[in-house]
Backbone of each chain as nested JSON, in Angstrom:
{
  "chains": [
    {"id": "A", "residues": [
      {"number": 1, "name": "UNK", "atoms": {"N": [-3.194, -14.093, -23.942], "CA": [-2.612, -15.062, -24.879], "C": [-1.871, -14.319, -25.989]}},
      {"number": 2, "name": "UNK", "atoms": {"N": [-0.963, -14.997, -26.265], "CA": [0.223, -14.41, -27.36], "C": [-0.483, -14.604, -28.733]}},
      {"number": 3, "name": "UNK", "atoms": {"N": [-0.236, -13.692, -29.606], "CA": [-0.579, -13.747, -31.116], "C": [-0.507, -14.804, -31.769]}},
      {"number": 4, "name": "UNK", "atoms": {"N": [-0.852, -15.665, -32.464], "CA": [-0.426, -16.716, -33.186], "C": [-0.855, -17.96, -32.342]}},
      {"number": 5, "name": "UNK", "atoms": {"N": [-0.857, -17.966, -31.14], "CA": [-0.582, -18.66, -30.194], "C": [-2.378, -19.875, -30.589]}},
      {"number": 6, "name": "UNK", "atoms": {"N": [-2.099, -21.043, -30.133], "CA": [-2.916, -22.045, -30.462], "C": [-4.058, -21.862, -29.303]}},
      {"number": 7, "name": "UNK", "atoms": {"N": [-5.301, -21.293, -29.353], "CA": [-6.145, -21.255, -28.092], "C": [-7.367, -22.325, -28.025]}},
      {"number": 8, "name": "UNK", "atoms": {"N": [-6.696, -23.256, -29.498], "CA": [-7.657, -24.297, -29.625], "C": [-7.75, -25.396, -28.231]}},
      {"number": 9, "name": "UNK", "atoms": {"N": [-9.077, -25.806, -27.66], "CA": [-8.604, -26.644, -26.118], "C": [-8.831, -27.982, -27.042]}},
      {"number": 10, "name": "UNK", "atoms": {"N": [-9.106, -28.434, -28.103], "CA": [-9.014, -29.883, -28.68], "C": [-8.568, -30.788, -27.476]}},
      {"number": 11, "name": "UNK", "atoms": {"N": [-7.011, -30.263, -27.428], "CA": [-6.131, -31.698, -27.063], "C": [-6.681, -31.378, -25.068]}},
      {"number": 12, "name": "UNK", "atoms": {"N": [-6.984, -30.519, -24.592], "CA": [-7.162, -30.644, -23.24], "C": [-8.241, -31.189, -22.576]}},
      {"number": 13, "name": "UNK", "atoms": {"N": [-8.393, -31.914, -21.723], "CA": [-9.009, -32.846, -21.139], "C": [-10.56, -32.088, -20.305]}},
      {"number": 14, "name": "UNK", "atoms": {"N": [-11.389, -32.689, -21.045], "CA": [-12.68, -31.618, -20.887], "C": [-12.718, -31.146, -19.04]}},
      {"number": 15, "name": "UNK", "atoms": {"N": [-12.118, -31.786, -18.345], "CA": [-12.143, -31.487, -17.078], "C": [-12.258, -30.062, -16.549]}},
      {"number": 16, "name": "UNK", "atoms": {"N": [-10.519, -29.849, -17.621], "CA": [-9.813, -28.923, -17.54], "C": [-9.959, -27.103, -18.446]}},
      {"number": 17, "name": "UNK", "atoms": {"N": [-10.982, -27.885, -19.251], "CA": [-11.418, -26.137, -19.937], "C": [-12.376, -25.718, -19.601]}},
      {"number": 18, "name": "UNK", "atoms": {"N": [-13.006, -26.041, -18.427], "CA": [-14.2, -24.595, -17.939], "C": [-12.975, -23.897, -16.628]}},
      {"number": 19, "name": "UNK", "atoms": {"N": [-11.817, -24.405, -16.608], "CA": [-10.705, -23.723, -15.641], "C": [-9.886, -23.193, -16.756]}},
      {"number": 20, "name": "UNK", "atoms": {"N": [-9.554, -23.321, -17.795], "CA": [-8.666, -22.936, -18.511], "C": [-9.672, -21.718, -18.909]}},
      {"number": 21, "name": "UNK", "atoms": {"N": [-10.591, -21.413, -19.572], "CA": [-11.441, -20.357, -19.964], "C": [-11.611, -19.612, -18.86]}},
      {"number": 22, "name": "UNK", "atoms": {"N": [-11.622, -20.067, -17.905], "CA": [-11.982, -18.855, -16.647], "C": [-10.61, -18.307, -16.263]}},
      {"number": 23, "name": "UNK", "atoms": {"N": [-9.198, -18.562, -16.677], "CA": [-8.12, -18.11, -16.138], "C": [-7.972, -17.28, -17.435]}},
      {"number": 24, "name": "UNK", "atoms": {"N": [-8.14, -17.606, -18.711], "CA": [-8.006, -16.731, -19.889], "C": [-9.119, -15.367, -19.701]}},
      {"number": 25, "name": "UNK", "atoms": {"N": [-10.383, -15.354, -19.07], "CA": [-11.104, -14.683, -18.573], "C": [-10.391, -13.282, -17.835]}},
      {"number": 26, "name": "UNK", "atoms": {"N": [-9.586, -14.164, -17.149], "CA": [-8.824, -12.944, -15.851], "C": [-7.775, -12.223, -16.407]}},
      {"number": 27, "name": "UNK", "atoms": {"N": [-7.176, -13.315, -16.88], "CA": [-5.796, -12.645, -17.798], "C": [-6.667, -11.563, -18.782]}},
      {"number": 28, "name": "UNK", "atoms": {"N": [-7.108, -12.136, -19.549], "CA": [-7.92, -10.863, -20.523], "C": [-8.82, -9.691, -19.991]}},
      {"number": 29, "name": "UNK", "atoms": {"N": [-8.885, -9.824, -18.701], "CA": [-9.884, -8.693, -17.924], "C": [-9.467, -7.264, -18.121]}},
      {"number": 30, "name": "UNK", "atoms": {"N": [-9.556, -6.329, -18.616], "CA": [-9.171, -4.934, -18.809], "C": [-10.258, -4.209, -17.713]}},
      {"number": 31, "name": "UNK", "atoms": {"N": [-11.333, -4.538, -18.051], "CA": [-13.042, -3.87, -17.105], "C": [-12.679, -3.636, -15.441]}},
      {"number": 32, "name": "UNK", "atoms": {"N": [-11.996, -4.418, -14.683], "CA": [-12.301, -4.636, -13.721], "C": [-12.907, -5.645, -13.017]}},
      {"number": 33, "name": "UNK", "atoms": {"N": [-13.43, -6.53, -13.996], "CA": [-14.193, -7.665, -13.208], "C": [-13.933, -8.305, -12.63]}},
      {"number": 34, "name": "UNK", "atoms": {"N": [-12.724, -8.641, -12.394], "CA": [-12.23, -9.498, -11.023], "C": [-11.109, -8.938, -10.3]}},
      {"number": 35, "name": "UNK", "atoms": {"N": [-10.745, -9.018, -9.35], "CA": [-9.966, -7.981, -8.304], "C": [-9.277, -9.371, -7.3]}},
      {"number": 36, "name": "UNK", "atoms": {"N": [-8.299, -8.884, -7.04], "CA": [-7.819, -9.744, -5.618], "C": [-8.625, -9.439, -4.453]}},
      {"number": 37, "name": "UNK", "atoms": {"N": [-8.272, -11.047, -3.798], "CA": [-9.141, -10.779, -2.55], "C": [-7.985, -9.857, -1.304]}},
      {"number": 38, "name": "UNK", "atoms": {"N": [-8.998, -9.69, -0.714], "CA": [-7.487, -9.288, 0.506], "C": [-6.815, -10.078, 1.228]}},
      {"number": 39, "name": "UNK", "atoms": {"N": [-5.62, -10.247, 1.903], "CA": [-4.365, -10.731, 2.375], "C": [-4.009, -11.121, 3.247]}},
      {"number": 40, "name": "UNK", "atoms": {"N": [-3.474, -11.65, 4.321], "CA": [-2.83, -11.746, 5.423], "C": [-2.484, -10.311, 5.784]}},
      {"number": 41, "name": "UNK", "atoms": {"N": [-1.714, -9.519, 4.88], "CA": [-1.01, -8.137, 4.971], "C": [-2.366, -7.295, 5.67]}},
      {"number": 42, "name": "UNK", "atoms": {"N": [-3.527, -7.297, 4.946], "CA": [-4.539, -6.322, 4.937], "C": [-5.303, -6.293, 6.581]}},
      {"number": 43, "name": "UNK", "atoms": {"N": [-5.169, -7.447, 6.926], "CA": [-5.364, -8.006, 8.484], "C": [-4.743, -7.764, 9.342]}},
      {"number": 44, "name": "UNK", "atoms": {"N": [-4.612, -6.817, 10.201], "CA": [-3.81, -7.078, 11.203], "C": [-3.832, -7.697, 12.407]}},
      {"number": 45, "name": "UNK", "atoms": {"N": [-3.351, -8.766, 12.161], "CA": [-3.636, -9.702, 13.347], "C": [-3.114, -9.858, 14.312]}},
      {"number": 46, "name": "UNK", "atoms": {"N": [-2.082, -8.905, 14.439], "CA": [-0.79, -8.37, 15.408], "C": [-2.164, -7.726, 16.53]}},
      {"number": 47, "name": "UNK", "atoms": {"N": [-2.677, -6.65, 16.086], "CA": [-3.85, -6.035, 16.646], "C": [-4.794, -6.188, 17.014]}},
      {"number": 48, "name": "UNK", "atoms": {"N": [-4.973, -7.781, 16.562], "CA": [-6.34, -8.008, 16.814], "C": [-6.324, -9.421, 18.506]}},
      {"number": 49, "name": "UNK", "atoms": {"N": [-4.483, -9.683, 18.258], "CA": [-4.285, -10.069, 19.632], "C": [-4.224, -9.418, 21.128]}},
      {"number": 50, "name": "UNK", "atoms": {"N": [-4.144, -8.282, 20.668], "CA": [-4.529, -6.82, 21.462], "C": [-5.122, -6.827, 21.991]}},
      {"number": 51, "name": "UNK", "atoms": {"N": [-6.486, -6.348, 21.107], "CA": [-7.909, -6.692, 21.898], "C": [-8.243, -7.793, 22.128]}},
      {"number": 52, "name": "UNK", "atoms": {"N": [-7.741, -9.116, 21.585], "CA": [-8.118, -10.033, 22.323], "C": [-7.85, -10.058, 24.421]}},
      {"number": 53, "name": "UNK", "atoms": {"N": [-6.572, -9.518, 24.139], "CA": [-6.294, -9.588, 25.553], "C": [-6.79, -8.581, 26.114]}},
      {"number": 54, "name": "UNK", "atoms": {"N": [-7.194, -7.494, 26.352], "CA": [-8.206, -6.811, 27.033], "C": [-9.17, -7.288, 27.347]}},
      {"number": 55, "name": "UNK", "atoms": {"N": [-9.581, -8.601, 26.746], "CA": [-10.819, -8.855, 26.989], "C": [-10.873, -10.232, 28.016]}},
      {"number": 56, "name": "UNK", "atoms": {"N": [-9.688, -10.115, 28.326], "CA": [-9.526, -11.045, 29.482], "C": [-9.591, -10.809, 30.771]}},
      {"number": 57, "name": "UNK", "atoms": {"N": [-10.013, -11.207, 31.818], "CA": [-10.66, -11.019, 33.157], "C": [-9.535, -11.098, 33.859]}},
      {"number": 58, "name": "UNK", "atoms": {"N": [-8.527, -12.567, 33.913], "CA": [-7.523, -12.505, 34.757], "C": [-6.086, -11.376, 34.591]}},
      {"number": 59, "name": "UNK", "atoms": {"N": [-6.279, -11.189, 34.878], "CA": [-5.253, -9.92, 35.244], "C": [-3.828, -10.396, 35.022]}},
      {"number": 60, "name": "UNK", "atoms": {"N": [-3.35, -11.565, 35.537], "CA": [-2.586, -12.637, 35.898], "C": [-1.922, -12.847, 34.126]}},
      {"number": 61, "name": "UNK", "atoms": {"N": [-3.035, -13.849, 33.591], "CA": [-3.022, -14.264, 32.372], "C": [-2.874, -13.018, 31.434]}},
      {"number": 62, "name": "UNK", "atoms": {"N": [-3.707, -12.31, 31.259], "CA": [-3.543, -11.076, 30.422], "C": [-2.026, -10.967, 30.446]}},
      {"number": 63, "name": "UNK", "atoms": {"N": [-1.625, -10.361, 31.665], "CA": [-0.351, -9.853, 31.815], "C": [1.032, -10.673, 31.249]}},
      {"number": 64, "name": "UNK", "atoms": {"N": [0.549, -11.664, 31.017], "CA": [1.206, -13.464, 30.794], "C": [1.275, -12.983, 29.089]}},
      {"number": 65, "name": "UNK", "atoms": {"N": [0.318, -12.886, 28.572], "CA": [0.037, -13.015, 27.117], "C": [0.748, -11.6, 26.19]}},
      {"number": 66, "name": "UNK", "atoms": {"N": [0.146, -10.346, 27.298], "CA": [0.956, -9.11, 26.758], "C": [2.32, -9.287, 27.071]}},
      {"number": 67, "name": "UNK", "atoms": {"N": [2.859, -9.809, 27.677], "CA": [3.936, -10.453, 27.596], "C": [4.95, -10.883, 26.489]}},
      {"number": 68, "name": "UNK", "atoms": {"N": [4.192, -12.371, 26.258], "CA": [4.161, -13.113, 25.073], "C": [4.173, -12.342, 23.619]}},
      {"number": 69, "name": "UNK", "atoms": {"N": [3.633, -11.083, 23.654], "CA": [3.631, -10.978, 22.146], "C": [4.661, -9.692, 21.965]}},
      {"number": 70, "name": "UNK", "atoms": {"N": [6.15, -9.505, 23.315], "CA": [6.46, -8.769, 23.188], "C": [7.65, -9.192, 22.204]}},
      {"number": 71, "name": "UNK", "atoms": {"N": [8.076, -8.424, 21.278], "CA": [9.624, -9.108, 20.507], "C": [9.521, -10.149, 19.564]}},
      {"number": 72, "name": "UNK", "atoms": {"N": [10.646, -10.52, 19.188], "CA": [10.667, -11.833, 18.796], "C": [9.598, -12.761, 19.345]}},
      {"number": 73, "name": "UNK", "atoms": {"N": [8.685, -13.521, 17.902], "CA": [8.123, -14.635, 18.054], "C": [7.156, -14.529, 19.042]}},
      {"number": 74, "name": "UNK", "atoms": {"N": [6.494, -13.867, 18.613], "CA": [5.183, -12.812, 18.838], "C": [4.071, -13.734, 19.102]}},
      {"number": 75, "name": "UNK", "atoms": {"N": [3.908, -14.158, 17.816], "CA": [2.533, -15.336, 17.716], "C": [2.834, -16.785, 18.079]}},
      {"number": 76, "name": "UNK", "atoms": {"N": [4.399, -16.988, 18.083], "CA": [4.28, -18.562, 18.74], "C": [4.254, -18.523, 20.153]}},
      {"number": 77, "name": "UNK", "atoms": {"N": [4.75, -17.364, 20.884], "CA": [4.504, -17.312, 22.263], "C": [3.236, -17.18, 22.563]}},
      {"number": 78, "name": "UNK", "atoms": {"N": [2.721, -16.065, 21.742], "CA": [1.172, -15.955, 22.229], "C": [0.133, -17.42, 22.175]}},
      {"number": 79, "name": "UNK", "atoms": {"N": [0.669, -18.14, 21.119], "CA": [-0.225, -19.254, 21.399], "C": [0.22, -20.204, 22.361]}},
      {"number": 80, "name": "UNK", "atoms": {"N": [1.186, -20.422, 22.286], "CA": [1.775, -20.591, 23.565], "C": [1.296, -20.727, 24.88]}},
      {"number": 81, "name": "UNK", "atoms": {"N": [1.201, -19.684, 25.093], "CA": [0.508, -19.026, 26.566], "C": [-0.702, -19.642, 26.698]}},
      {"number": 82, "name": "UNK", "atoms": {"N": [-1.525, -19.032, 25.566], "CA": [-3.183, -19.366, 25.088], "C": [-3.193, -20.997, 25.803]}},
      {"number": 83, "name": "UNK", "atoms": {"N": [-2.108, -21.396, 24.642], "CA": [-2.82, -23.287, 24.794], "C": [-2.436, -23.785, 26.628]}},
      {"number": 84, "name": "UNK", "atoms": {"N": [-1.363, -22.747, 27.225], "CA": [-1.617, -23.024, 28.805], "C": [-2.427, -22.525, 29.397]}},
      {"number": 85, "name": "UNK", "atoms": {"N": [-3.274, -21.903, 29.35], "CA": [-4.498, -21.391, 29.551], "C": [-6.049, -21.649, 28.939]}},
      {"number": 86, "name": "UNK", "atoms": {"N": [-5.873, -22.833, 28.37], "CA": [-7.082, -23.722, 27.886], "C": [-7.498, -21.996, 27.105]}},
      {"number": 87, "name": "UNK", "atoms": {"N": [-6.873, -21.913, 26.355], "CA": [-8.004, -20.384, 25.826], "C": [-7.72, -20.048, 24.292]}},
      {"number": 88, "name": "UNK", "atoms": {"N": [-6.926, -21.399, 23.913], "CA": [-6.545, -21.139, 22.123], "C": [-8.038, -21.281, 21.639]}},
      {"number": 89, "name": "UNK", "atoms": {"N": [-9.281, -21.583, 22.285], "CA": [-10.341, -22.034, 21.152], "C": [-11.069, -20.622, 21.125]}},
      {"number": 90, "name": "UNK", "atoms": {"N": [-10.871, -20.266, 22.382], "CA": [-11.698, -18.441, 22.461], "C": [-11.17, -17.485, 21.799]}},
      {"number": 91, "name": "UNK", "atoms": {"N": [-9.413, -17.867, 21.505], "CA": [-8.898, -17.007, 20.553], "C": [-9.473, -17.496, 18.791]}},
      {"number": 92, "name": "UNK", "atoms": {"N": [-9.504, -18.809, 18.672], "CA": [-9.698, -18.695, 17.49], "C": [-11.013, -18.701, 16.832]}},
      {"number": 93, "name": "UNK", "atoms": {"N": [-11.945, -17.892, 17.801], "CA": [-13.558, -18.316, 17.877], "C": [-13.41, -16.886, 17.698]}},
      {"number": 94, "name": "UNK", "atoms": {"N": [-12.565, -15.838, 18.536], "CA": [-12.445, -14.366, 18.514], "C": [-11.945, -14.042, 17.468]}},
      {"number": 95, "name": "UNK", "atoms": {"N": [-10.702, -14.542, 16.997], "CA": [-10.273, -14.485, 15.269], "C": [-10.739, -14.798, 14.413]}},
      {"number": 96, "name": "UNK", "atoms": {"N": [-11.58, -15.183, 14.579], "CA": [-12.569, -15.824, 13.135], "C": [-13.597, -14.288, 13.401]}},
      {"number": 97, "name": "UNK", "atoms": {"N": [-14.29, -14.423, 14.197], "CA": [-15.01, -13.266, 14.322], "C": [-14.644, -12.089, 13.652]}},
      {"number": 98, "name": "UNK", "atoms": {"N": [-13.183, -11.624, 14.116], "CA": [-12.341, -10.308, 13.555], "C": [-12.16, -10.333, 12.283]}},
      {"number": 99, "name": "UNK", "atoms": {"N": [-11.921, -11.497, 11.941], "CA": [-12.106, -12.111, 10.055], "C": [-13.362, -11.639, 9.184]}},
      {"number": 100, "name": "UNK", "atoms": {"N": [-14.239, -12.481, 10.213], "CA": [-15.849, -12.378, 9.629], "C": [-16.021, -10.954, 9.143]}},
      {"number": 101, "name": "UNK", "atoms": {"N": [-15.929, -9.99, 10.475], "CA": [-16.189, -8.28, 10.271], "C": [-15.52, -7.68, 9.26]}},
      {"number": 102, "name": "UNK", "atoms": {"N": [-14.129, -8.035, 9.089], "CA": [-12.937, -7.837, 8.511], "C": [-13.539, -7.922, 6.547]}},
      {"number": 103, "name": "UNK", "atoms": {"N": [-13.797, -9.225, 6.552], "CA": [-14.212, -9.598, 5.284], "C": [-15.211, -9.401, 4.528]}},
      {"number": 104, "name": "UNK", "atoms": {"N": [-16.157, -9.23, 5.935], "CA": [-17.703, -8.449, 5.217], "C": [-17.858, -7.103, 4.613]}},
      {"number": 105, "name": "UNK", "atoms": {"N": [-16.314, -6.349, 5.415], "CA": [-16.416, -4.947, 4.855], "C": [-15.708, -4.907, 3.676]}},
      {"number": 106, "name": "UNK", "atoms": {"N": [-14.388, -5.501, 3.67], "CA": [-13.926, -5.833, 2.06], "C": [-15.117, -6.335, 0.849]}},
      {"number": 107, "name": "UNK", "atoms": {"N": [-15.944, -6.658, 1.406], "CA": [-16.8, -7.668, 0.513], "C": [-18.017, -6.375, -0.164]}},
      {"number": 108, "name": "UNK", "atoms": {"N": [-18.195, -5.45, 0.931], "CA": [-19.069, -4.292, 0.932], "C": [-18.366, -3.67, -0.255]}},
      {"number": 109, "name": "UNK", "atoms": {"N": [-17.543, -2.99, 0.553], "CA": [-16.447, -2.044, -0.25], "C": [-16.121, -2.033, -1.817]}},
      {"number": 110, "name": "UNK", "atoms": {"N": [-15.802, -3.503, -1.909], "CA": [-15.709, -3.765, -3.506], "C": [-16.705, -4.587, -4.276]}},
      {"number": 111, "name": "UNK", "atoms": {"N": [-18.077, -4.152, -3.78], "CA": [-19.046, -4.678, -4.515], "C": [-19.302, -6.282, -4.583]}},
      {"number": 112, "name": "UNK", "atoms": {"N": [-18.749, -7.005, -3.76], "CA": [-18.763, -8.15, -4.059], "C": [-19.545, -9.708, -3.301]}},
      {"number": 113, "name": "UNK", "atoms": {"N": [-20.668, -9.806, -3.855], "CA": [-21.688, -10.294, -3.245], "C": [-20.747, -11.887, -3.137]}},
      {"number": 114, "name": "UNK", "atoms": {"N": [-21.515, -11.977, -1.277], "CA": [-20.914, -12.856, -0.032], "C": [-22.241, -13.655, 0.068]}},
      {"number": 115, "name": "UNK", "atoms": {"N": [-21.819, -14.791, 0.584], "CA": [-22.803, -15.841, 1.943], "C": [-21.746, -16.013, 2.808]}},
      {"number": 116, "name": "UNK", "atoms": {"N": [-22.946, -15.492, 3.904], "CA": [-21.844, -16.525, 5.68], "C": [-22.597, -17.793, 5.286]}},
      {"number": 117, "name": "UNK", "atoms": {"N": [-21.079, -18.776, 5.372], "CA": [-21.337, -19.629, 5.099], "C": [-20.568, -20.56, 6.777]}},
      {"number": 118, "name": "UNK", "atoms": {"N": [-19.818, -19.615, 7.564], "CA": [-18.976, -19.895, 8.6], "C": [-19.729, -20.149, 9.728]}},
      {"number": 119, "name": "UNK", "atoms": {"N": [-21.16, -20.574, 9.836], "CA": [-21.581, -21.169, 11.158], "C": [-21.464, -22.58, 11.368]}},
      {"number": 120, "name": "UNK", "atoms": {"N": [-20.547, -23.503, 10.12], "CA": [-19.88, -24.736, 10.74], "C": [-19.181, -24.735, 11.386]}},
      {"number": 121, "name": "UNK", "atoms": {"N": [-18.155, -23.867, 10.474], "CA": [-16.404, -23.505, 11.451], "C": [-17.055, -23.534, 12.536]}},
      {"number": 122, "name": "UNK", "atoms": {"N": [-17.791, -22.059, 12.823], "CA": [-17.451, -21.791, 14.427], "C": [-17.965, -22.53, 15.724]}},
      {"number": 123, "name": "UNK", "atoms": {"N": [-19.171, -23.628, 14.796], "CA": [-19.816, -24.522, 15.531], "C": [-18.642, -25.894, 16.043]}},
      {"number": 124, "name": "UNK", "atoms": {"N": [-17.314, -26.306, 15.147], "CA": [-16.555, -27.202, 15.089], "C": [-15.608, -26.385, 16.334]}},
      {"number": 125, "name": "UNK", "atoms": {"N": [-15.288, -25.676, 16.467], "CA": [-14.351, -24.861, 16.987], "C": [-15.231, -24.974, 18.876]}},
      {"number": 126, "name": "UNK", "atoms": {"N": [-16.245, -24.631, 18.54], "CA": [-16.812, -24.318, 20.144], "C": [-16.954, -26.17, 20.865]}},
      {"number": 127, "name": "UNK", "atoms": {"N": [-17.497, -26.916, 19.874], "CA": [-17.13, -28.151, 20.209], "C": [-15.782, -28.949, 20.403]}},
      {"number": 128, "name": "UNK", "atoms": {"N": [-15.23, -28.52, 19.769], "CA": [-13.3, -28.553, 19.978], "C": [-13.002, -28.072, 21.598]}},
      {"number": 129, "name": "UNK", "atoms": {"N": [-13.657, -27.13, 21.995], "CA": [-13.217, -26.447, 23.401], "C": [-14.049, -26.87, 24.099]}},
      {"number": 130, "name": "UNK", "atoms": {"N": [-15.727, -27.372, 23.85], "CA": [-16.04, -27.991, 24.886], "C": [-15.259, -29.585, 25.646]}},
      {"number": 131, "name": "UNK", "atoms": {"N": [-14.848, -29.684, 24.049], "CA": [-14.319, -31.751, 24.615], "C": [-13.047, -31.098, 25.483]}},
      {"number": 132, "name": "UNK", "atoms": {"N": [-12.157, -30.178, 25.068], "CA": [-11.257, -30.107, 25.806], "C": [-11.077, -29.545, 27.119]}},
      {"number": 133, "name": "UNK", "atoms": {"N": [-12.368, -29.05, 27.587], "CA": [-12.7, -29.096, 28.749], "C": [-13.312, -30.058, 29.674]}},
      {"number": 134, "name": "UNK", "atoms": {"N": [-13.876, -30.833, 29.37], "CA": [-14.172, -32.144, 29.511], "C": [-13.028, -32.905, 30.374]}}
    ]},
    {"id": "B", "residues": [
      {"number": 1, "name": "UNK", "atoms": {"N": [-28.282, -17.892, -11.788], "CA": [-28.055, -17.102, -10.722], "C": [-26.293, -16.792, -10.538]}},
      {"number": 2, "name": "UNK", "atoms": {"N": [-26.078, -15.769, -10.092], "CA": [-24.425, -15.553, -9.993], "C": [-24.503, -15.995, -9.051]}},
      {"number": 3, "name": "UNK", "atoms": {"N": [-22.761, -16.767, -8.974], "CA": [-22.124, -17.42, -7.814], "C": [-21.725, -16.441, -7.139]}},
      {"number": 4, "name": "UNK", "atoms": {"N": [-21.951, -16.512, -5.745], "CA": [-21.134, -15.445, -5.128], "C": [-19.844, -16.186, -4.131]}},
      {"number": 5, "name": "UNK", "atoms": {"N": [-19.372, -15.143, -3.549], "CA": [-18.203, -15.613, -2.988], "C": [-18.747, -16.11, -1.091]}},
      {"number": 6, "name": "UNK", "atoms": {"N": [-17.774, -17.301, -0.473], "CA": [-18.291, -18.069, 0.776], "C": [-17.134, -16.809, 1.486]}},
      {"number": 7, "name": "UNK", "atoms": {"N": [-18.224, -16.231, 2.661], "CA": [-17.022, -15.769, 3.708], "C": [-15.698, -16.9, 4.221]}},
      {"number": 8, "name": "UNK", "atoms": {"N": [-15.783, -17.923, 4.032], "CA": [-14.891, -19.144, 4.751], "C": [-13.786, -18.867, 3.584]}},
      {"number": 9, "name": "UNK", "atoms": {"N": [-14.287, -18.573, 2.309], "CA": [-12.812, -18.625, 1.569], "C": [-12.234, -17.382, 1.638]}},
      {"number": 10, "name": "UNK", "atoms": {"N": [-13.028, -15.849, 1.712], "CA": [-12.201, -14.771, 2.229], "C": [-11.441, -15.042, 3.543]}},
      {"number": 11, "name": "UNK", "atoms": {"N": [-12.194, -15.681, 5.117], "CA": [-11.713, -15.533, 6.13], "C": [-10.333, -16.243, 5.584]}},
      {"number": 12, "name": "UNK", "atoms": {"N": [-10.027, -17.431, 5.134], "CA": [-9.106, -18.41, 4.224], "C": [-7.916, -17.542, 4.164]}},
      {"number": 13, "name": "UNK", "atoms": {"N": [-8.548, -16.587, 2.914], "CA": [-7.319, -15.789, 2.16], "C": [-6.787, -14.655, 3.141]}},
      {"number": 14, "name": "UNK", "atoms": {"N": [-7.042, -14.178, 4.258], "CA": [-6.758, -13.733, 5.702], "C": [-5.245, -14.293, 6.44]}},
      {"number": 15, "name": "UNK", "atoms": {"N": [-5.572, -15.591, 6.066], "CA": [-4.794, -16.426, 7.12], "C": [-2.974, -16.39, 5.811]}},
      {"number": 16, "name": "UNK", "atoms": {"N": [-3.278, -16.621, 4.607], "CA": [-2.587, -17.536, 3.524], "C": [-2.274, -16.536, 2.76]}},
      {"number": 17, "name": "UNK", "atoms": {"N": [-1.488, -16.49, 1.888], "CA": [-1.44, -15.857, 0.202], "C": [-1.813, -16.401, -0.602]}},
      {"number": 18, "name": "UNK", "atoms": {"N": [-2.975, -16.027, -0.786], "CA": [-3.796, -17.154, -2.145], "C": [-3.398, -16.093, -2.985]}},
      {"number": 19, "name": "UNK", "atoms": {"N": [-3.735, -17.256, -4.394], "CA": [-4.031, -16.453, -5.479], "C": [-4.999, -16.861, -6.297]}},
      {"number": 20, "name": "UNK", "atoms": {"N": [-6.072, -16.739, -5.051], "CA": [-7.554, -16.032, -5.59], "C": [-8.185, -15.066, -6.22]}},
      {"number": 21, "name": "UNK", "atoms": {"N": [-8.971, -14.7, -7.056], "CA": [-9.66, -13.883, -7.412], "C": [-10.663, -13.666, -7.515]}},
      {"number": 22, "name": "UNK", "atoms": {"N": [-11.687, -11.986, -7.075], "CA": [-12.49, -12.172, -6.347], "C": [-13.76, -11.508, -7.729]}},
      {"number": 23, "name": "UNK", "atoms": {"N": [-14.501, -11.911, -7.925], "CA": [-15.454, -10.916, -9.037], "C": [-16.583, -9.613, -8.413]}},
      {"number": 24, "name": "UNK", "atoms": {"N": [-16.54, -8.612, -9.15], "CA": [-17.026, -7.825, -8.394], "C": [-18.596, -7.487, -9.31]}},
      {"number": 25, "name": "UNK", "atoms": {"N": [-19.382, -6.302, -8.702], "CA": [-20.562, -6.315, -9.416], "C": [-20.654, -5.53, -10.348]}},
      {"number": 26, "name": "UNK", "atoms": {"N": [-19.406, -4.853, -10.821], "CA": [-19.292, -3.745, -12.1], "C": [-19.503, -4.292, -13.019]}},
      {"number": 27, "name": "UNK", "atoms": {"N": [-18.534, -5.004, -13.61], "CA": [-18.137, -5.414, -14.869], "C": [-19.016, -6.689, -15.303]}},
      {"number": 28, "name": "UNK", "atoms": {"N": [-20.032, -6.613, -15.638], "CA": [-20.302, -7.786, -16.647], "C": [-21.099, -8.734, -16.344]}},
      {"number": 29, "name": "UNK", "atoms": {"N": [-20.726, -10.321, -15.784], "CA": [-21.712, -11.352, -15.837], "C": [-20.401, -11.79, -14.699]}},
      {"number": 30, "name": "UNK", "atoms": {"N": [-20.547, -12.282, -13.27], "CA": [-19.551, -12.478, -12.377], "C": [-19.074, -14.141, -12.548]}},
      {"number": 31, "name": "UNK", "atoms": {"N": [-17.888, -14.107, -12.093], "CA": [-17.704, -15.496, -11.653], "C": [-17.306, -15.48, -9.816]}},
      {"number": 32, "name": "UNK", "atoms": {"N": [-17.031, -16.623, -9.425], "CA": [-16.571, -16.61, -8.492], "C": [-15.534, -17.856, -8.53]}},
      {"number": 33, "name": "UNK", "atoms": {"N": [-14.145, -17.526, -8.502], "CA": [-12.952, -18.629, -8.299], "C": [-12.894, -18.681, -7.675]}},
      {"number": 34, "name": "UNK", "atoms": {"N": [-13.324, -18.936, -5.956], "CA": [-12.663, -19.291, -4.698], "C": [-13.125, -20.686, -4.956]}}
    ]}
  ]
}
């Protein structure tokens, strides 16, 4: 906050100042106490469609998908493929997974106490692929 | 008790560009904004 500047919350709507104090919190942080989380960037999810496909049995399909993520439009082909192959829910049951690992070690790394809280997701997700096998 | 942070909103910030911020256990008395 600027010098002079009015930090009285009077006129703001009580809703709104246990969010306004916690953003003046961050802005004023010099210590370290709060950090960005990590990114899309920090993920590589280019890589992690990789091993997804190794881990496929048909030979056929694999070959279909490494395909798909060659060039241009990488990830819309790859899902693509996936959703003709009834297999977008194993990918995104496998990507969440790569997330999970992904995030627990960021979470390690910078000190920053976690709950798995993701055994709905992945419970919504496996039921998503059972109906659509059905 | 400190709030800590839900893996669902890291896996989240994975997918998106948030502009989240995450509290760590150095500094102080934590929050958690996700």
């Amino acid at each position: 906050m600027e010098e002079g500047e009015d930090d009285d919350l009077s006129d703001v709507p009580e809703w709104q100042t246990h969010e306004i104090e916690t953003a003046r919190a961050i802005v004023d942080d010099r210590s370290g106490r709060f950090i960005d989380p990590p990114d899309k960037f920090d993920f590589h999810e280019y890589r992690h469609m990789e091993e997804f496909i190794d881990t496929i049995h048909n030979a056929n399909v694999a070959q279909q998908l490494a395909r798909a993520i060659r060039g241009c439009g990488a990830f819309r082909y790859f899902k693509d493929t996936l959703a003709q192959h009834d297999l977008l829910d194993d990918w995104y049951l496998y990507r969440m997974e790569a997330m999970k690992q992904f995030a627990i070690e960021w979470a390690e790394d910078n000190d920053v106490p976690y709950k798995d809280d993701l055994q709905e997701r992945a419970k919504a997700i496996r039921k998503n692929a059972e109906r659509q096998k059905r | 008790m400190d709030p800590i942070a839900k893996l669902s909103d890291l896996v989240d910030s994975l997918k998106f560009n948030t502009m989240t911020i995450m509290p760590t256990l150095t500094g102080g008395p934590r929050k958690s904004l996700l």
